[in-house]
N, C-alpha and C positions, 0 to 999 in steps of 0.2 A: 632451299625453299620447298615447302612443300605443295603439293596441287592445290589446294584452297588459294594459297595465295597465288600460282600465276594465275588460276582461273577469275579472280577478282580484278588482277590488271590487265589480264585479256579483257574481260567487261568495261571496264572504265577506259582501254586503249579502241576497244569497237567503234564508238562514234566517234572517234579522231579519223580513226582510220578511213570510214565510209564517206566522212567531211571531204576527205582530203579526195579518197577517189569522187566523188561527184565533181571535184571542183575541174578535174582530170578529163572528165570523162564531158562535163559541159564546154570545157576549152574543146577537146577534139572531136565533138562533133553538134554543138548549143546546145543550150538550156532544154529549147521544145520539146529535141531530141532523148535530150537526157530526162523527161520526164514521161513522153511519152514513154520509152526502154524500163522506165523503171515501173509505169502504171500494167505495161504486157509482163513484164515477169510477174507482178503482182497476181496479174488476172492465169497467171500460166500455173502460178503456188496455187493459187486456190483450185483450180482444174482438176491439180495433182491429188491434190488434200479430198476432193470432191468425189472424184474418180475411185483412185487408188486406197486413200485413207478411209473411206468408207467402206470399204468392201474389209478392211484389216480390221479396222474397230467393232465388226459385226463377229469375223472370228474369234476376235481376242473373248466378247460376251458370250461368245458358244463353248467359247473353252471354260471359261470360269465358269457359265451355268453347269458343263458334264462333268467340272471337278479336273480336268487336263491342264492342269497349270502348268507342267513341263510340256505340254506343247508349246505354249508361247517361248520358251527357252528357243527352239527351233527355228522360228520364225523371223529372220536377219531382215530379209529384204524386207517384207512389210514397215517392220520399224524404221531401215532407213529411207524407205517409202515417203514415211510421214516426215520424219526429220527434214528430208528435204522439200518435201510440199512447204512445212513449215518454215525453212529457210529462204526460200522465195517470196513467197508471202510476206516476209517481213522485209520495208524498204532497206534499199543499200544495196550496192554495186557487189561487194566482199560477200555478203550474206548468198547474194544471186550465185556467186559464182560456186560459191562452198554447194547450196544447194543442187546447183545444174551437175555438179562433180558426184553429190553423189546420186543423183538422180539417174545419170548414166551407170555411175556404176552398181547400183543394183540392178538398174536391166543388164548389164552385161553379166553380171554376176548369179543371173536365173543358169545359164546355161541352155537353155531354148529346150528341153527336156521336164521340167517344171511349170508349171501355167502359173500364172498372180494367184491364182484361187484355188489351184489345188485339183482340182478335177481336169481328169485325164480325159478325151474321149477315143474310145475303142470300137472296132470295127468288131460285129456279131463274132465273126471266128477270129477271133483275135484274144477273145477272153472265156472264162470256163466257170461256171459257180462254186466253189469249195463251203461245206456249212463249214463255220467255227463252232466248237462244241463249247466255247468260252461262253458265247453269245445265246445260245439258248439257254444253259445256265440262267444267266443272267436274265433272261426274258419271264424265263420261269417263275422265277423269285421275285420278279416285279407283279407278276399274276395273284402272289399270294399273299403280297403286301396290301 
């Protein structure tokens, strides 16, 4: 078989499956419960989407307005960022869980050396000015356009 089709009975087997765990997850611990748990992951996806996803979607516009499209190539955790925002967000026990999975592991997967956004900060002697002679080129040429 090829991808297209498991990927069409992975979809059509998704809401069996999230049926089946609700039904799971109401026996061990009720209904209230089970809805409460599912209305906080809800509110947790959209935190993340709100948070997170918004600071990536404002990158991904800067790149495509400077013309850096293989920067977005780069860019792993943001995207599983949003995927998982978006997995939460979306009701279901399975979807939660896939989400929280990857949720963590793109933070573990920053390496605490990386910030969400890219910007580093430096203590005064810690860093040194270098011109790039790429960049005033380029500034040049913007002057006589």
């Amino acid at each position: 078989m090829n991808v297209a089709k498991w990927l069409l009975i992975a979809m059509l087997a998704l809401p069996m499956a999230e049926f089946v765990a609700l039904i799971a997850v109401v026996v061990a611990i009720g209904f209230v419960w089970a809805i409460l748990l599912q209305a906080a992951s809800s509110f947790v996806g959209l935190m993340v989407l709100r948070h997170a996803g918004g600071t990536h979607v404002s990158r991904v516009r800067a790149a495509v307005d400077e013309g850096r499209i293989s920067a977005l190539s780069a860019d792993g955790t943001g995207a599983l960022t949003l995927l998982s925002g978006i997995l939460l967000l979306i009701p279901g026990f399975i979807t939660d869980l896939l989400g929280l999975l990857l949720l963590l592991g793109s933070s573990f997967g920053r390496n605490g050396a990386r910030p969400a956004d890219g910007v580093i900060d430096l203590e005064p002697e810690q860093w040194r000015r270098v011109d790039d002679p790429a960049l005033a080129d380029r500034h040049r040429q913007g002057d006589r356009d």
